[in-house]
N, C-alpha and C positions, 0 to 999 in steps of 0.2 A: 773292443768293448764287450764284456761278458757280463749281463745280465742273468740273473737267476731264473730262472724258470718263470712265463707268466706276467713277470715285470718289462715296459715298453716305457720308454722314452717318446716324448712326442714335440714339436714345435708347433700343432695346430692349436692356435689362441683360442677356438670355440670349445674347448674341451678343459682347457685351464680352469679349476675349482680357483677364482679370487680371493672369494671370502677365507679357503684354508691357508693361502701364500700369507695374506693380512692378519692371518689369528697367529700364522705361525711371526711373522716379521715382529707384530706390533705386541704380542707377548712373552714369545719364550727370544727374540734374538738380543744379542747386545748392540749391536749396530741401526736396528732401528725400531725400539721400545717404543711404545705410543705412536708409531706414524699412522695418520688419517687413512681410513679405506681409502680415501677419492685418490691419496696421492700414490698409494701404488696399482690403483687402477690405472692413473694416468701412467705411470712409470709402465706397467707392462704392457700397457697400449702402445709406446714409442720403442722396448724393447724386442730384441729376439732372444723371446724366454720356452725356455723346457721344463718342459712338466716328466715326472718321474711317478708311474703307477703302477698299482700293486696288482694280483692280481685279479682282486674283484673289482678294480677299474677305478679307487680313489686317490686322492694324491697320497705318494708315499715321498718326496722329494722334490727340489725345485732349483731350477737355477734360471741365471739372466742373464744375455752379456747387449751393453750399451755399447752401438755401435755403427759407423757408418758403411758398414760391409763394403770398404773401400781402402783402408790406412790405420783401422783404430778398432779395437774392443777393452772396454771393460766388465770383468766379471765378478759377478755380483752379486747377492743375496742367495749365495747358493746353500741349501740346507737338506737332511736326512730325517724326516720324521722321527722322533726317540724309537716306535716299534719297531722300525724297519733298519735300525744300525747293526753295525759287524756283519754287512754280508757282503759289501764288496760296493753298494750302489753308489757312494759318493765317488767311486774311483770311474765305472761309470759314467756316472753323470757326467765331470770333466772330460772326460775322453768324447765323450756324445760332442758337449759345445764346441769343445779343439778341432773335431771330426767335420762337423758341419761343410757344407759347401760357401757358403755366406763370409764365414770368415779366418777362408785359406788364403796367404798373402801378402794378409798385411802385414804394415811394416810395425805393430807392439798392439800387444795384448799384455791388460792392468789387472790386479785385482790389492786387495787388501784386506787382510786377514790378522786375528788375534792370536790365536791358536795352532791353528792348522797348515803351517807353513812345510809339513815333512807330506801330504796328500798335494800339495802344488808342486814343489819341487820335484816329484815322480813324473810328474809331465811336461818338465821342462824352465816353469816358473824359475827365475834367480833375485835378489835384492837388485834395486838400481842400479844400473849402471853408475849415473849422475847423478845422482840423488839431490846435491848442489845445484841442478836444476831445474828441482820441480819445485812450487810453492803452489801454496790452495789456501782456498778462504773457508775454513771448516766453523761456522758459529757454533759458540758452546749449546746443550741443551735443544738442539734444533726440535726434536718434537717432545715436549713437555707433556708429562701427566696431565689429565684432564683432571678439571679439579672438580672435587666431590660435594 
């Protein structure tokens, strides 16, 4: 993992800026526009989430993986602040969560992505195996515009 100068990677939850993970989630991502502070408070209270800082110590990046550090990770909301892209930290960041001690082992690690499917396959990521296997209950619109 090669970090630029300055920039640290962290998993201690007391140093995590929430409110920047939620301005960043619930404004600029496409996967989860208008989600409730409370619910990714709660989401990163039940995950093991990394914080990616710059280096006057604000968030500059973030990732998450849901998971029972036992059989299973999902990874998830993971994102580069706009100032802080082209230097290498999303690749990074992945390498950090893969790295972990928590979740060497198991038996599948998920994520799902729109775009960026050439920055996951450099660490291994492939399409389903099965893909005939999986099914999910994804409701449309899950977190709606508040309305004005």
């Amino acid at each position: 993992m090669n970090l630029p100068p300055g920039f640290v990677i962290s998993t201690d939850p007391a140093r995590l800026d929430v409110a920047a993970v939620h301005r960043y989630l619930s404004e600029e991502s496409y996967w989860a526009r208008h989600i409730p502070y409370e619910t990714v408070a709660r989401a990163l209270a039940n995950s093991l989430s990394f914080g990616l800082y710059g280096p006057d110590g604000r968030l500059a990046g973030f990732a998450r993986a849901v998971t029972d550090r036992a059989t299973f990770a999902w990874l998830c909301d993971v994102f580069v602040l706009p100032g802080f892209r082209g230097r290498g930290l999303s690749k990074a960041l992945v390498s950090a969560v893969l790295a972990h001690p928590d979740l060497q082992g198991l038996r599948r690690h998920l994520l799902a992505t729109l775009d960026a499917h050439g920055l996951y396959q450099q660490h291994g990521y492939t399409p389903l195996k099965f893909p005939e296997r999986w099914l999910e209950i994804a409701p449309p619109n899950h977190y709606p515009a508040p309305e004005e």
